[in-house]
C-alpha positions as CSV (number, residue, x, y, z in Angstrom):
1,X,-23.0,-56.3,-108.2
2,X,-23.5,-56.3,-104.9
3,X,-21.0,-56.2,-101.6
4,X,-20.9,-59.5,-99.7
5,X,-20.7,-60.2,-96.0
6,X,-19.8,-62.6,-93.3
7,X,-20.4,-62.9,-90.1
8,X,-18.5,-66.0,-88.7
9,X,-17.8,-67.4,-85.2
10,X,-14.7,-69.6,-84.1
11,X,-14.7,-71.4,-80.8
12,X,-11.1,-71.5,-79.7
13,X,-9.6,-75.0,-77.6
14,X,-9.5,-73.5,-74.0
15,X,-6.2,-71.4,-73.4
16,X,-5.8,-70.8,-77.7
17,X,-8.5,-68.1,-77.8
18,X,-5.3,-64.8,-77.9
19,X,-3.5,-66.9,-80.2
20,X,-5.7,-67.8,-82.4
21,X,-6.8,-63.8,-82.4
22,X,-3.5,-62.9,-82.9
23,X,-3.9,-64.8,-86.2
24,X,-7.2,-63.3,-86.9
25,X,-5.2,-60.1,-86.8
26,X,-2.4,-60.7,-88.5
27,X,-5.0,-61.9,-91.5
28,X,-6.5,-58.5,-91.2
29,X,-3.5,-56.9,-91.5
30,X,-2.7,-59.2,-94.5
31,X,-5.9,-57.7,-96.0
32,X,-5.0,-54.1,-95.6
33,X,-3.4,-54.2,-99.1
34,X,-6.5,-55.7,-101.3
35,X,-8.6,-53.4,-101.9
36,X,-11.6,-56.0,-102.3
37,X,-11.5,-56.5,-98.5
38,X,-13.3,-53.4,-97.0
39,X,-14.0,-54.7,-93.2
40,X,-12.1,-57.4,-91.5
41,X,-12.8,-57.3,-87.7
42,X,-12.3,-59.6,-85.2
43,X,-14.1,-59.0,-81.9
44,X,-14.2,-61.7,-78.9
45,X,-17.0,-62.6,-76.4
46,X,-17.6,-61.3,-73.1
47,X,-19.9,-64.1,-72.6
48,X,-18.1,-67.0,-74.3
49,X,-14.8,-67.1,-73.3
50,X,-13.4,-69.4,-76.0
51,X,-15.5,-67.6,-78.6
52,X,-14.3,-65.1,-81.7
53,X,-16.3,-63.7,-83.8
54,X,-15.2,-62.5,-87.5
55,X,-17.1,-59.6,-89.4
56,X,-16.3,-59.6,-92.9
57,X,-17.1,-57.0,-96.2
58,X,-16.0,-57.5,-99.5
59,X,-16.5,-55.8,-102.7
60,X,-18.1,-59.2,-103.9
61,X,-18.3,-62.9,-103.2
62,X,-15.4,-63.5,-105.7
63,X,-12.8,-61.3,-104.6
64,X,-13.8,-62.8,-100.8
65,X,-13.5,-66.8,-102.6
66,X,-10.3,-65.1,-104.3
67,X,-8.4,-64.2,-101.0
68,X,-8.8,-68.1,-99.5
69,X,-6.5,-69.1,-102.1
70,X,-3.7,-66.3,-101.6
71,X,-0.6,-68.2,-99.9
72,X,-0.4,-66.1,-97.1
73,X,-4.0,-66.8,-96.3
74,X,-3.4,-70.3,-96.5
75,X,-0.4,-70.0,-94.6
76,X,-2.5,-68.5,-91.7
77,X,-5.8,-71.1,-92.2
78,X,-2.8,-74.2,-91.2
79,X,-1.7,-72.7,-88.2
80,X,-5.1,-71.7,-87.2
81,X,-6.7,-75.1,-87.6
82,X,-5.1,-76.6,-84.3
83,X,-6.6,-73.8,-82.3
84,X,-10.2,-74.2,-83.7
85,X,-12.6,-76.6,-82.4
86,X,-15.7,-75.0,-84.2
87,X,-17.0,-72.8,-86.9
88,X,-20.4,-71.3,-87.7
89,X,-21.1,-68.9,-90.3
90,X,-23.6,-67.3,-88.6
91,X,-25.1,-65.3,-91.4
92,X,-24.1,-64.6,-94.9
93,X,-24.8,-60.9,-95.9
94,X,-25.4,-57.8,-98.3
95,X,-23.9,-55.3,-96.7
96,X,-26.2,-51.1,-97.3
97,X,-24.3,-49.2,-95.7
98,X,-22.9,-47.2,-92.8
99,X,-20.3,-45.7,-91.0
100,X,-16.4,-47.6,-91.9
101,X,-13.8,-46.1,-89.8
């Protein structure tokens, strides 16, 4: 089966962009324990000051489907919703290979 990526893009409301990375982070941190998630890093934008971007690898597309119904990732997707004015999933991928820190 293969690995499945993201690679997604939020557009904060103007002034909400460090919170809502703060909750980005916290979500990684949530995903330190399953061991389905193997990349979850949030970067922003030099160039779009309301933009963050999300960089996603799982061991599958199930376990990533599987993680938007844990309740602490639900938790996390409420309060994020008033701090997002847009979403794009910029590309869906199958993730080779590489270095993983």
């Amino acid at each position: 089966m293969n690995k499945f990526g993201l690679f997604g893009k939020f557009i904060a409301k103007d002034g909400d962009r460090d919170k809502l990375v703060a909750i980005l982070l916290e979500a990684a941190a949530s995903m330190q324990s399953l061991e389905e998630c193997e990349i979850y890093h949030v970067s922003i934008s030099e160039d779009e000051p309301n933009a963050i971007f999300v960089y996603e690898v799982w061991s599958d597309q199930t376990a990533h489907q599987e993680s938007l119904s844990l309740e602490s990732t639900k938790k996390l997707i409420t309060h994020a919703k008033t701090m997002i004015t847009g979403m794009e999933r910029i590309s869906t991928l199958i993730p080779i290979g590489g270095k993983v820190s």
